[in-house]
Structure formats: structure tokens, C-alpha cells
N, C-alpha and C positions, 0 to 999 in steps of 0.2 A: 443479426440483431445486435446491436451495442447491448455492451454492458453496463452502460450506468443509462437507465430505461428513463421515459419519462416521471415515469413512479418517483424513480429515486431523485429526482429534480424535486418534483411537489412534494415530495419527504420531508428533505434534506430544509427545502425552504422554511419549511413550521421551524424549525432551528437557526435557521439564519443563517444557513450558509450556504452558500451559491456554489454548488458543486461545479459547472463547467470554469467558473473562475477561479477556482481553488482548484481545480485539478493538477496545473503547473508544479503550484506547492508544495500538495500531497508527493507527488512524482519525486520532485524535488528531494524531498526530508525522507522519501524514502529509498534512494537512491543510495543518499548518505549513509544510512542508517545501514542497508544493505553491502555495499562498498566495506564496510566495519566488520559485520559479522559472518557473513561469506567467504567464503574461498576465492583465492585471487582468479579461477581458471572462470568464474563468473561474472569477473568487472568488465569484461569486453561488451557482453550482453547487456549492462546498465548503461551503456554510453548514452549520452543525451535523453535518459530515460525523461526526463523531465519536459521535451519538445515534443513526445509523444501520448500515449492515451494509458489508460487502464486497461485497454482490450491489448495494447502491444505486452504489458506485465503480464497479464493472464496468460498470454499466450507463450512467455518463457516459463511460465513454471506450468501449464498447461491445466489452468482452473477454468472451470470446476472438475476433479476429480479429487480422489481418494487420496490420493501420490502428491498432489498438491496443497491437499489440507496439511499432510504432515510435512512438507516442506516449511510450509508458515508456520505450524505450530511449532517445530524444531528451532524456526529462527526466531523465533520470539520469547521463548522460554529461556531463564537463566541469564537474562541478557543484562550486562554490565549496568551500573546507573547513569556510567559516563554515558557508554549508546544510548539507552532510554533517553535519556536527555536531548536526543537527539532530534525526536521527534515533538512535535506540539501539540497540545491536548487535541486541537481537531484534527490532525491527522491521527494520534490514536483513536477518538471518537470513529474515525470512518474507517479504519483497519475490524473496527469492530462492527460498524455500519454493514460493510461490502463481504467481510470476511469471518464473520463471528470469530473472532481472537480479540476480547478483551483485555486490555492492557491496564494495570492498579496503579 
């Protein structure tokens, strides 16, 4: 079963954003963002993250589990404003969407 279910399409839509279209982007900006505060022995794994899906992400950090909340919660906590910046409000919206990690 994919991870972004049809649920989360008719969610996502009361909002206006067209999650299979936005996926690139999402991918994209978090890519970068990741690229930044990661450890280099990680960047091989984000290669073209952005021409693949959320189930390919999930499947490196191996979400949903226990091991993988705190991997996100780890990276997203403390994080520079320059990286914060890095990201755009709807990709934080759906980091919080997909992942409950609210970003202020």
C-alpha cells in the first residue's frame, strides 16, 4: 500500500494542495534541507530524491518505526534558520501532515 493513501489526496485537497503534484517539491526542498544537516555518509542515499516518491524516503529511514521518529525528530530539532529557510511553508505543513514534526 502507498504511503500517501487516497485519504491523504482528499485531505490535502480541502487545502489546496495537490499532493501527487507537489510531491517533486516536497522531495526536492527536503532533499536540500537534508543534504545540510546530515552526515555526508547519507548524501549518496538522497541522490535524485526528488524523481522518486515518499515511500522511497520512508524506506531509508525505515518509517514508520520508533528508530525513525527519532531520526526526524533529531533532524529537525535545533536546526539553523539558514536550513529552516530552506524549506517552504508547505513543505513544512506536510512534514507535519505525514510526519507529525511541527516545524514554528
Amino acid at each position: 500500500m502507498p504511503f500517501i493513501t487516497n485519504h491523504d489526496i482528499t485531505e490535502l485537497r480541502k487545502h489546496d494542495v495537490d499532493i501527487i503534484r507537489y510531491q517533486p517539491t516536497f522531495l526536492k526542498e527536503l532533499k536540500e534541507f537534508l543534504s545540510e544537516v546530515w552526515g555526508d555518509e547519507y548524501h549518496k542515499d538522497l541522490e535524485n530524491l526528488e524523481t522518486k516518491n515518499l515511500d522511497y524516503f520512508n524506506s531509508l529511514i525505515n518509517y514508520p518505526s520508533w528508530g525513525a521518529y527519532y531520526i526526524l525528530e533529531d533532524t529537525f530539532t535545533n536546526i539553523s534558520e539558514e536550513n529552516y529557510k530552506i524549506l517552504s511553508d508547505q513543505t513544512k505543513n506536510l512534514i507535519g501532515y505525514f510526519y507529525d514534526i511541527h516545524l514554528h
